[in-house]
C-alpha positions in Angstrom: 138.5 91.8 75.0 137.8 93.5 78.1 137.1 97.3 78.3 139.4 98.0 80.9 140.0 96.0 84.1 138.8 96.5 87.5 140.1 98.1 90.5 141.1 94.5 92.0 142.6 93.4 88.8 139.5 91.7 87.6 138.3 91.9 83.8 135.1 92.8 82.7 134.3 89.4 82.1 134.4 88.6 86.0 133.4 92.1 87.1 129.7 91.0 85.1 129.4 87.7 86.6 129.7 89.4 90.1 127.3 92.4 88.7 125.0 89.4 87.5 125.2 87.4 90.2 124.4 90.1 92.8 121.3 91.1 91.1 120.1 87.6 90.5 120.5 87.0 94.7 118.4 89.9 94.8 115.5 89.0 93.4 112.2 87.2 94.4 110.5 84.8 92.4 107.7 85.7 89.9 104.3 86.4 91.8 102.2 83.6 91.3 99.3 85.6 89.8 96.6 83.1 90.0 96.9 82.9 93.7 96.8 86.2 94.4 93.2 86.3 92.3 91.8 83.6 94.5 92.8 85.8 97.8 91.8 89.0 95.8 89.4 88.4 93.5 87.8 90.9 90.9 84.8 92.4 92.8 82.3 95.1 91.6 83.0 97.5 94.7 86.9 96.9 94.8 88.5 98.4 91.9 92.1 97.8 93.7 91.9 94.8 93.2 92.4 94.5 89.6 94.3 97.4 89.8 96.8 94.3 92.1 96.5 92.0 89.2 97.4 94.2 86.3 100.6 95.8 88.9 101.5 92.0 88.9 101.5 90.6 85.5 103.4 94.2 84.4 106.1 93.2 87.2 106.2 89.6 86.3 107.1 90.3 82.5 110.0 92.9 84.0 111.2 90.0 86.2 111.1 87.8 83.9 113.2 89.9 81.7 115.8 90.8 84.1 116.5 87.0 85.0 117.1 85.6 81.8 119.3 88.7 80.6 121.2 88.1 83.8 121.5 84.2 83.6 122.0 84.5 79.6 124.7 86.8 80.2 126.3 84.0 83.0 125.9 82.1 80.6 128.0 83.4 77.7 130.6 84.5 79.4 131.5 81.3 79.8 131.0 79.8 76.6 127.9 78.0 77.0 125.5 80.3 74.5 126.5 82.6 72.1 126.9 86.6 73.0 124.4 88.4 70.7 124.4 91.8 70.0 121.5 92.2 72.6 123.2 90.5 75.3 126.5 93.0 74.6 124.6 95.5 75.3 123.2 94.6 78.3 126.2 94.1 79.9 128.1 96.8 78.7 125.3 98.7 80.6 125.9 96.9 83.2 129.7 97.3 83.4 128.5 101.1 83.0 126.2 101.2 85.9 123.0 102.2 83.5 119.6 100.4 83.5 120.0 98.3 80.6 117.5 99.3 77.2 116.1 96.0 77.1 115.2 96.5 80.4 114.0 99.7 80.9 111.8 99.0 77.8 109.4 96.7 80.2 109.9 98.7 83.1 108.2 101.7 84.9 109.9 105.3 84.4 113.1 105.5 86.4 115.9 108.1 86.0 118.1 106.2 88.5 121.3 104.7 87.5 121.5 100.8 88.2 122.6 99.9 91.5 119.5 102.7 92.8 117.3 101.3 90.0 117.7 97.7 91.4 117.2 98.6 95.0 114.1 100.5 94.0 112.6 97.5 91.5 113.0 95.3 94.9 111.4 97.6 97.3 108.3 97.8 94.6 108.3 94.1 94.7 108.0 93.9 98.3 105.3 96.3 98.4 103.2 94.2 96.5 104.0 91.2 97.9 102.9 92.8 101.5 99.8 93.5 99.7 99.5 89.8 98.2 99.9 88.9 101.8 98.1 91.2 103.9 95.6 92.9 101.5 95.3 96.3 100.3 97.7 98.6 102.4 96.4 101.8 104.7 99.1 103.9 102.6 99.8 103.4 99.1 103.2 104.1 97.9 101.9 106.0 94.9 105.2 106.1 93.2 106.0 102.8 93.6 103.2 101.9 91.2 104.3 100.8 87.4 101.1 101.9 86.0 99.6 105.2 88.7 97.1 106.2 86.7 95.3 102.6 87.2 95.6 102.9 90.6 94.2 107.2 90.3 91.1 105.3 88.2 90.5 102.5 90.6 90.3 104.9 93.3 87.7 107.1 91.2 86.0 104.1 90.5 85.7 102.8 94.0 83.8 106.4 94.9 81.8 106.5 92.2 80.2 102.6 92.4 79.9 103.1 96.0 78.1 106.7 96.0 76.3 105.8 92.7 78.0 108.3 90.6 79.1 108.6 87.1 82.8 108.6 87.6 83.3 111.1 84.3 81.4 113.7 87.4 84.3 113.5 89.5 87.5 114.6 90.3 90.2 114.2 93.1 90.5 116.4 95.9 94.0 116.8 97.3 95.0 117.3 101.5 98.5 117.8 102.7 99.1 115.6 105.5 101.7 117.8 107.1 101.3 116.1 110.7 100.0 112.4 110.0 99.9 112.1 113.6 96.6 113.6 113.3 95.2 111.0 111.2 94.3 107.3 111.8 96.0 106.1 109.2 95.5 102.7 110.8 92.0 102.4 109.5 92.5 103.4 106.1 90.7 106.0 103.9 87.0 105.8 104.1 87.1 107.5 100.2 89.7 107.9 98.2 93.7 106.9 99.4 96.1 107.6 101.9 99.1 108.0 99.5 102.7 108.6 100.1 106.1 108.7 98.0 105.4 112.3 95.7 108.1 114.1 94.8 108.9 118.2 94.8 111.7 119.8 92.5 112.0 123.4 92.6 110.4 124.3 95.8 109.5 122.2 99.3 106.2 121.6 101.0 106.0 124.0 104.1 104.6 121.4 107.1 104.6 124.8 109.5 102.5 127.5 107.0 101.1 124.8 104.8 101.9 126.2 101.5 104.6 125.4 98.9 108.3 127.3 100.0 111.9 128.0 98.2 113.5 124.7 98.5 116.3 124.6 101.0 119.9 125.8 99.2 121.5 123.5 97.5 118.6 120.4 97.4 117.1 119.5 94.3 114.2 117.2 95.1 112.3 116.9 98.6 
């Protein structure tokens, strides 16, 4: 029976097909990951690009999982499977506005509630689809990776093949691009990463002193 009903007199029933059926519009295909290693094959002096292929198999198996929960759920509602207990649940979540468990168990860390989560999961999938298409970006959006730490590695791992060091003998080195006008970003890092997308809670980043400040009253995260 449903929950309650909706503010245009719809049950929960209909209310999930729409939720369902919006998603599903949303979302891209799977990447076709053995194209992607013919355009960027594994190489000795580029790390990045297995650190592509791993980022693409993790948000295949999410995709994956988010379009069959979504059809399944289509599905049931009207009639033709049966509702398990896991399928309940996801659309209870759903009709909640809360990442679902089953997905969030395949999925990168994300506080967000759905409708943000979803808009974020597509943004992520269009990043690395740019970088299917157009190679490796200038920037990296370093929190829009599911896995960062492969991505921290394969930028140690670049420096250290092409400098001929033992990457356990070195370590990152961080600069505050406070006016990127100043940069080429254009051209790319000649070491390292150009790297946007980190967050601040507590304090704020000071652009005109350069130094960490008393966040601004009454916001949380900059």
């Amino acid at each position: 029976m449903p929950r309650k009903a909706g503010g245009a007199g719809k049950s929960q029933e209909e209310m999930l097909q729409d939720i369902a059926k919006n998603i599903l519009e949303k979302l891209p295909p799977n990447f076709d990951v053995d194209e992607a290693s013919k355009k960027h094959p594994i190489m000795y002096n580029e790390s990045m690009n297995t650190v592509l292929q791993q980022e693409l198999l993790r948000f295949n198996k999410l995709l994956s999982e988010v379009r069959s929960s979504l059809i399944n759920i289509g599905k049931a509602i009207k009639g033709e499977i049966v509702m398990s207990l896991e399928l309940e649940a996801v659309g209870n979540s759903l009709f909640d506005n809360i990442v679902p468990a089953l997905w969030a168990k395949k999925a990168f860390p994300s506080l967000k509630p759905l409708a943000s989560w979803v808009l974020d999961f597509i943004q992520r999938l269009k990043f690395m689809q740019d970088w299917v298409d157009n190679g490796a970006p200038k920037t990296f959006w370093i929190s829009g990776f599911f896995f960062t730490q492969s991505f921290l590695t394969g930028a140690k791992q670049n420096f250290a093949r092409k400098y001929v060091i033992a990457i356990d003998q070195i370590d990152f080195d961080f600069e505050v691009m406070s006016d990127p006008s100043k940069y080429n970003l254009q051209a790319g890092a000649e070491d390292g990463a150009y790297v946007y997308g980190l967050y601040l809670e507590g304090c704020r980043w000071s652009s005109e002193q350069s130094v960490l400040s008393e966040s601004h009253p009454k916001v949380l995260y900059t």
